[in-house]
N, C-alpha and C positions, 0 to 999 in steps of 0.2 A: 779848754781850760775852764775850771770849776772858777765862776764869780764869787764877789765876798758878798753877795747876797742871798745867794745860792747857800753860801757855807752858813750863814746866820739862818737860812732855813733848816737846814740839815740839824743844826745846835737843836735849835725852837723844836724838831718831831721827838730828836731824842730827846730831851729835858720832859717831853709833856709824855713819852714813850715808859720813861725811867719811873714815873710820878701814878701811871695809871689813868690820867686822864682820857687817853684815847682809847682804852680798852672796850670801851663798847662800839666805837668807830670797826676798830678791827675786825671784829665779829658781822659787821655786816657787809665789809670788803669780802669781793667776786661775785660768783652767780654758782647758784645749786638749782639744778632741774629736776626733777625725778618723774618720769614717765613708764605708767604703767599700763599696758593692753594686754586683755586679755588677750587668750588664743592668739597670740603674738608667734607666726612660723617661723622668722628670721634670728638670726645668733647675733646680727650687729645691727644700730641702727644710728643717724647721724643727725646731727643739729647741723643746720647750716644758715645763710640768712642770703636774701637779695642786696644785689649791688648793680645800679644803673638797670641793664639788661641782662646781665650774671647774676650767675648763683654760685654761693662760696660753698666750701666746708669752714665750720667752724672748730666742732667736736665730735668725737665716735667715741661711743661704749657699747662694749659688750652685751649681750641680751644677761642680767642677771635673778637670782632667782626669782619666781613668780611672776616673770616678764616683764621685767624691770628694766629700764633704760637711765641710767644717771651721768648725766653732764654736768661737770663742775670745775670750775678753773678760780683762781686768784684775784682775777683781775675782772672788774665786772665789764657785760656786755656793751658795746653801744645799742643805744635804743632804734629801733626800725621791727619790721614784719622778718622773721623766724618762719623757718619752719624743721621736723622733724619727719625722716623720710628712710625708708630703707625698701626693699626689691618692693612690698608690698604693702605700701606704707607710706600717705603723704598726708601731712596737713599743720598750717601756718598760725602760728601762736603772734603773740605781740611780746617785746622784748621791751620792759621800760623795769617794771619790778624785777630783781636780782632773783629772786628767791621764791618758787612754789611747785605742784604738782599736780600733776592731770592724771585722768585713771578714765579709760574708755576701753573698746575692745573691737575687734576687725567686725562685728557683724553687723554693727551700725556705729560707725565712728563718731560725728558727728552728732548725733541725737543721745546717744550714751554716755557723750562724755562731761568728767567732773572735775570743776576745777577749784585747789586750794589754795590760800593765799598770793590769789592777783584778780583784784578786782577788776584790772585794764582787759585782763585773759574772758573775764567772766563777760564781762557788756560785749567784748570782740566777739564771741563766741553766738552770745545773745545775736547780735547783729547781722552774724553770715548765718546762722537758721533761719534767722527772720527773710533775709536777700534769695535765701536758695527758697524760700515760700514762693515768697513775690515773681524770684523767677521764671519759676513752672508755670507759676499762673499769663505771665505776658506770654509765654513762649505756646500755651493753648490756647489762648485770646488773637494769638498773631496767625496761628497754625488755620482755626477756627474761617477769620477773617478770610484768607486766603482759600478755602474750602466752598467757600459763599457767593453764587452767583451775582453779582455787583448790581446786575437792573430789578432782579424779581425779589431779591431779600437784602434791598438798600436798607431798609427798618432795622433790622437785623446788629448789618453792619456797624450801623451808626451806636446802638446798642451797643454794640462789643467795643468800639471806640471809644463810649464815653467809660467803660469796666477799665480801659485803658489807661485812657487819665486820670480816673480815682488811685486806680493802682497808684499812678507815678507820685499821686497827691500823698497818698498814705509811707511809699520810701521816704518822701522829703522831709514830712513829717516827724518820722523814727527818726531820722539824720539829726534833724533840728533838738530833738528830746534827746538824744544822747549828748550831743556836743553841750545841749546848756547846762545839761544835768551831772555832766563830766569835765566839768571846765581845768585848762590846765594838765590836764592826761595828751598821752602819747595816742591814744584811739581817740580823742575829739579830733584832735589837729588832722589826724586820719582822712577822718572823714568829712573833715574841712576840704582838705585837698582834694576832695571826688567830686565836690562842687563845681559845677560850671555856672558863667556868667547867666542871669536873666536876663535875655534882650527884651528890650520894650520893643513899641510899637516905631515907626519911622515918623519923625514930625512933618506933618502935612503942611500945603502952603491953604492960600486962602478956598482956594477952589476944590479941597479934598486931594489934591496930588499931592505925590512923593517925590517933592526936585531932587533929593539927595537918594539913588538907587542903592546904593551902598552901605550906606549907615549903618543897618545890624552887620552887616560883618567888621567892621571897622569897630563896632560898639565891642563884638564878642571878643575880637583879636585886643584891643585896648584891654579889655576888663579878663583876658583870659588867666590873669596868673595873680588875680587878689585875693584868693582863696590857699597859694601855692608858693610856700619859701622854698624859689628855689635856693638858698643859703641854708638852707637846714638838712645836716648831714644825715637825719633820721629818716626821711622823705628820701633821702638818697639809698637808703637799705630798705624801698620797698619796691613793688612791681609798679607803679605809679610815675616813678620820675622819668624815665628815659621816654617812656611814650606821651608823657606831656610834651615835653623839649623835640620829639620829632613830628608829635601834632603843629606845632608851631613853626615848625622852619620847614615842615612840609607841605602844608594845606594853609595854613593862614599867612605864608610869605610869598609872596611871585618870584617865582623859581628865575632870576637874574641876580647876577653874580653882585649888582650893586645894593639890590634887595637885601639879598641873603648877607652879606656884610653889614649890614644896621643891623640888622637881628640878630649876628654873632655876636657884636657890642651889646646888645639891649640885653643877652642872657648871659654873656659873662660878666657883664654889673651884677647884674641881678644877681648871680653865682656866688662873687667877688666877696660878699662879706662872710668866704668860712673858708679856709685852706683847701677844704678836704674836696667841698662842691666844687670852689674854683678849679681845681687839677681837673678833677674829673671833666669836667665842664668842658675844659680846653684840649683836653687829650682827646677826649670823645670827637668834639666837634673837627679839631683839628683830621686826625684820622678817616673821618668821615668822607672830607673834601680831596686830601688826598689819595683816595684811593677810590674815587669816585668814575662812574662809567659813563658818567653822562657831563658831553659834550662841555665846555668852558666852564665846570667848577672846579677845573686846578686855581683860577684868578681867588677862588676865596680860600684854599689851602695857601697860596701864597700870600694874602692878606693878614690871615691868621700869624702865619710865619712874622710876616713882616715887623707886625704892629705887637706881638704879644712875646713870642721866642727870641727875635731878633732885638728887641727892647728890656731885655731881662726881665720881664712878668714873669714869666714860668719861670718860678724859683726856684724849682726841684731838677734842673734842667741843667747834666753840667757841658762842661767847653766845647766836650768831641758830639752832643748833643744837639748843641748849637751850634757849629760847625758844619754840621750835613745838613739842617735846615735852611744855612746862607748856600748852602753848595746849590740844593738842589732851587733855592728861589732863583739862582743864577740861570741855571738851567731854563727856568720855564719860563719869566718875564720878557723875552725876547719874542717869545710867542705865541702870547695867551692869544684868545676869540679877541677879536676887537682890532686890535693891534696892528696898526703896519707892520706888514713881513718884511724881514730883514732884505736888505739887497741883496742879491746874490751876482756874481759876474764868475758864469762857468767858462769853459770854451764847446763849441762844435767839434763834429767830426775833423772837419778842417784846421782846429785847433784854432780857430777865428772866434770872439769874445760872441757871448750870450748872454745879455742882459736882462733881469727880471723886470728892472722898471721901465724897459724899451719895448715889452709885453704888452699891448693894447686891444683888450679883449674883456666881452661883457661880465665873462670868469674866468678863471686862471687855476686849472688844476695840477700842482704840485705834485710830482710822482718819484720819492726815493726809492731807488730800490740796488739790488746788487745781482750781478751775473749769475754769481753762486749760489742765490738764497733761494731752495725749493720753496716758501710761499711766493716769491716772487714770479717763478716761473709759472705759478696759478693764478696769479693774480693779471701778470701784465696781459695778457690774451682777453679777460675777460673786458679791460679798459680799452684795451684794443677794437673790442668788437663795437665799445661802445660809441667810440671817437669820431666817427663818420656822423654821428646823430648828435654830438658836442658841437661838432664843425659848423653846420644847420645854425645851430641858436649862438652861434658869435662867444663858445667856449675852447679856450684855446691847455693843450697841456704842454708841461715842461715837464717834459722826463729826466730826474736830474741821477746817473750813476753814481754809487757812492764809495766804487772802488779806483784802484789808479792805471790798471792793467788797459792800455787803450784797446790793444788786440783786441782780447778777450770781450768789452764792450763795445767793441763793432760788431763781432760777430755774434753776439746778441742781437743785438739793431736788424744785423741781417735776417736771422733764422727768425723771429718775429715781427719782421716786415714794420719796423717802427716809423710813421712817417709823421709822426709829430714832432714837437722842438726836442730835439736831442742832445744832452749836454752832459759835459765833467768836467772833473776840477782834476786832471793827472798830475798836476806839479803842486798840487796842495797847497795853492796861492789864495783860496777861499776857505771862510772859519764859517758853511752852513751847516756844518756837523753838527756842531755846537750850537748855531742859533737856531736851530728847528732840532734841537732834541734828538738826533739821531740816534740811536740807542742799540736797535735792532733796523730791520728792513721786511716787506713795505709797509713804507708811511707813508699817506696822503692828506694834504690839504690843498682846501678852497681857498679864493679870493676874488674879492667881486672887482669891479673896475678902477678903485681905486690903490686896490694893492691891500687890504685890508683882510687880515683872517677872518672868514664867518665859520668855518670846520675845520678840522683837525680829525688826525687819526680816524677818519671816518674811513667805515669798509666800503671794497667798491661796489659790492652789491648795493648798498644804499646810495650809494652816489650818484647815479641817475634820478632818480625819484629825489633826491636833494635837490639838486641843481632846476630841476622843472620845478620844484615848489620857490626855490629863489627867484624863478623868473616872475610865476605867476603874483607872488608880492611886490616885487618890483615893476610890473607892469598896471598895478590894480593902484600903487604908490603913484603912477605919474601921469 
């Protein structure tokens, strides 16, 4: 429903529309590109731009004459790094000005090319010749070093090292000359962003030591993102955003799930003041964790879930959306890492009760599986062979069936000689389908003495070498 504020805007364009006043506004609404190479082999060529870790199309035109490439639409671009690209044919413009033309040609792209009205294209341009200078030179400086006997031509080395740091002295420099001398432009902020933190020195106490061992990485990780909105949806359409955000939750976070949740808050704030970054922000991360391969980061897909989805934040998110995110948090919160395992009360062969919490053993491996299911039939042999060396170190297994056919799961038991805890649920008096996730078959999990998940879904090749590495922490613990 159109507001009446909305309609008094709509009045106000056309009154000022009717009058001529905007007439010059109109003339500079959308973007015209005109790109021209010579010796250009290709018939089509595309503009497209970055997004996160993607690359879009934006527009395609035909090769027209004199190898011509013109993109032009209505509506003008959002600002970020562009580029223009076809079979044979790449390289990255800055998109802030609406309006200008480049004219280069395939046999030196880069050093031939001219550009007309964009000043931001011009200094861009200036600056990746200057970077591809600089980088030849460290990449034979580093080549060089490496080439260099270390004891008889230390001299040398040391030489090419300090060629090193002048280098590095002279990019910082140009960085700093552009951004002051460009202040305000879409390419300062740029190459604002490529800034990293300068760690000082670690403050000593009285005696020349350093109590605090830590401090520059804590300094880097505090100061990593003063240079980097990440709320600015511009930074968001270049190659720069996604690998800042997985610098961060990769290397400067301790990879635990209670970790890594402050820091999904600390970067969806940070996100949070622009629509565009938020989504992105939260789909990304979200995505990430769900569908992740390493061990207990479903707890921060469910976290996400919880506190962002399940809270109405994601605004663009509708009911049947939200709906599969409570489904599946149901699913997993019974049995994240961490977590007491659910009770389970099977029967034996005998159809006599099997209690998990009557399990008194230094670990406790979980083993679902089904009669029918060929991995399983690969699998159980393998944990078989191992169980006699589980026995040994006070590890006990529950083999828990996951069909209701008794027959048929005895005579499993038999042809695999099973002589460990052997259990099922035939009369379907037990809900561990559902609290351990069943989905498929085999699934296995750990538990140490107290009943507590330490692994999931781990293979069983890995599980021996698990299990010995939990003892020896546990033994080094007490």
């Amino acid at each position: 429903m159109i507001k009446f504020k909305d309609i008094i805007r709509l009045l106000v364009i056309l009154f000022l529309s009717i009058t001529g006043k905007i007439q010059a506004n109109a003339t500079t609404q959308g973007y015209d590109i005109t790109v021209e190479i010579k010796n250009f082999p290709d018939t089509v060529g595309y503009l497209g731009y970055h997004f996160g870790d993607q690359k879009f199309v934006k527009d395609t035109s035909r090769v027209l004459k004199n190898n011509v490439l013109h993109f032009q639409g209505s509506e003008d671009l959002n600002p970020g790094i562009y580029f223009v690209y076809s079979p044979s044919v790449y390289f990255e413009i800055i998109i802030n000005e609406q309006k200008f033309s480049i004219k280069t040609d395939t046999v030196n792209m880069m050093n031939h090319m001219e550009i007309t009205g964009s000043k931001e294209n011009q200094v861009f341009h200036d600056f990746q010749q200057f970077m591809a200078e600089k980088q030849k030179l460290l990449k034979e400086l580093n080549e060089t070093i490496n080439t260099l006997d270390k004891t008889r031509e230390a001299a040398r080395i040391e030489e090419l090292k300090k060629q090193l740091t002048e280098t590095g002295k002279e990019i910082e420099a140009y960085q700093a000359n552009v951004i002051n001398n460009n202040p305000g432009t879409f390419v300062a902020k740029l190459l604002m962003a490529m800034k990293k933190p300068q760690v000082p020195d670690p403050p000593k106490d009285e005696k020349g030591g350093i109590p605090d061992q830590t401090f520059q990485f804590y300094y880097y990780k505090n100061h990593f993102f003063d240079h980097f909105d990440l709320s600015d949806p511009a930074l968001l359409r270049t190659p720069l955003y996604q690998p800042k955000v997985e610098e961060y939750t990769e290397k400067l976070t301790y990879q635990h799930p209670d970790s890594i949740n402050k820091a999904m808050d600390f970067l969806l704030t940070e996100a949070g003041g622009n629509e565009e970054t938020f989504r992105y922000m939260l789909v990304k991360l979200t995505n990430k964790y769900e569908t992740s391969n390493i061990m207990g980061m479903e707890r921060v897909f469910v976290y996400l879930a919880e506190n962002y989805y399940l809270k109405g934040k994601a605004f663009w998110a509708d009911p049947d959306l939200v709906e599969k995110f409570e489904k599946r948090v149901n699913e997993l919160k019974p049995n994240l890492v961490g977590n007491t395992a659910p009770e389970m009360i099977l029967r034996d062969t005998l159809m006599k009760p099997v209690r998990l919490s009557a399990i008194d053993s230094r670990f406790i491996i979980l083993y679902f599986y089904d009669p029918d299911c060929g991995h399983c039939k690969k699998t159980t042999p393998k944990l078989r062979n191992s169980y006699e060396r589980f026995k040994q170190k006070d590890v006990e297994v529950l083999a828990a069936c996951t069909e209701t056919d008794i027959e048929k799961w005895k005579k499993y038991i038999r042809e695999y000689q099973l002589v460990w805890i052997n259990a099922a649920d035939p009369n379907l008096q037990s809900n561990f389908r559902a609290e351990y996730d069943i989905k498929s078959t085999p699934i296995i999990y750990v538990l140490n003495r107290k009943k507590e998940i330490i692994a999931k879904r781990i293979g069983v090749e890995q599980l021996e070498d698990f299990i010995n590495r939990m003892i020896e922490i546990e033994e080094k613990d007490s």
